[in-house]
C-alpha positions in Angstrom: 38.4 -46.9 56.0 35.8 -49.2 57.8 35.5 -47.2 60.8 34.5 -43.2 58.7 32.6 -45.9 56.9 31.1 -46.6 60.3 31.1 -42.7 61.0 29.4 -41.6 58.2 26.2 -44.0 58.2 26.0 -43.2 62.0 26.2 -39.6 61.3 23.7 -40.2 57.7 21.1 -42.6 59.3 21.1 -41.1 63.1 22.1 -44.8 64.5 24.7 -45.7 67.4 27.8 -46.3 65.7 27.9 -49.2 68.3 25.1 -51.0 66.5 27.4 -51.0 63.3 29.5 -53.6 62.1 30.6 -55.2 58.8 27.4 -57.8 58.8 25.0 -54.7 59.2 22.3 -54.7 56.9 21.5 -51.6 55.6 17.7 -51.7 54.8 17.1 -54.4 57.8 19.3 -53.3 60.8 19.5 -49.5 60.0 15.9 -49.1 58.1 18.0 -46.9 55.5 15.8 -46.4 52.2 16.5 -46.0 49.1 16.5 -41.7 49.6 18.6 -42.3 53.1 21.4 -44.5 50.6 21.3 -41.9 47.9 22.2 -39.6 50.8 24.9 -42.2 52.4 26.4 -42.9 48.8 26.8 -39.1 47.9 28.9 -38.2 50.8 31.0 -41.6 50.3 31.6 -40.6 47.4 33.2 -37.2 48.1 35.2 -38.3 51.4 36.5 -41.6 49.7 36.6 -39.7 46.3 34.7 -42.4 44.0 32.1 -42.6 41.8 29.5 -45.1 42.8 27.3 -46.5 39.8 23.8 -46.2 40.5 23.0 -49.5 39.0 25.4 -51.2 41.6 23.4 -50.0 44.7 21.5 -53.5 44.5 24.2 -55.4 45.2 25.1 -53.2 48.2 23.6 -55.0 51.2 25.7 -54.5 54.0 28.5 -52.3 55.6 30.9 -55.3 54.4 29.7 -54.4 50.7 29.9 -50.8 51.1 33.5 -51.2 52.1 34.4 -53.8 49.3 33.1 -51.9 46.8 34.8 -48.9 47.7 38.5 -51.2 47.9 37.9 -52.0 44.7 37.3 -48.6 42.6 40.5 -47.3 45.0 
């Protein structure tokens, strides 16, 4: 799961997957906004098939979070 994680913000944010890791932050290290995470969140959503809330996106910081988050609603 961590490494299509990986895959898909590479893919979404046009980064190296090489400069991706689980202590990547997502605004700092990969200058994602908040329309490039709306983007990142909707095709999690359909390859990991789970509904992200909106309101959770805040607590969302890093590729760590992104992967916790989706563990927990699997």
């Amino acid at each position: 799961m961590e490494e299509k994680i990986k895959e898909i913000l590479a893919e979404e944010l046009s980064v190296d997957i090489g400069e991706i890791n689980l202590e990547t932050n997502l605004k700092d290290d990969l200058n994602a906004d908040s329309i490039d995470m709306m983007q990142v969140i909707d095709v999690l959503e359909q390859e990991f098939d789970v509904e992200v809330d909106t309101s959770e996106l805040a607590n969302i910081q890093t590729v760590g979070d992104i992967l916790k988050y989706i563990e927990s609603r699997k």
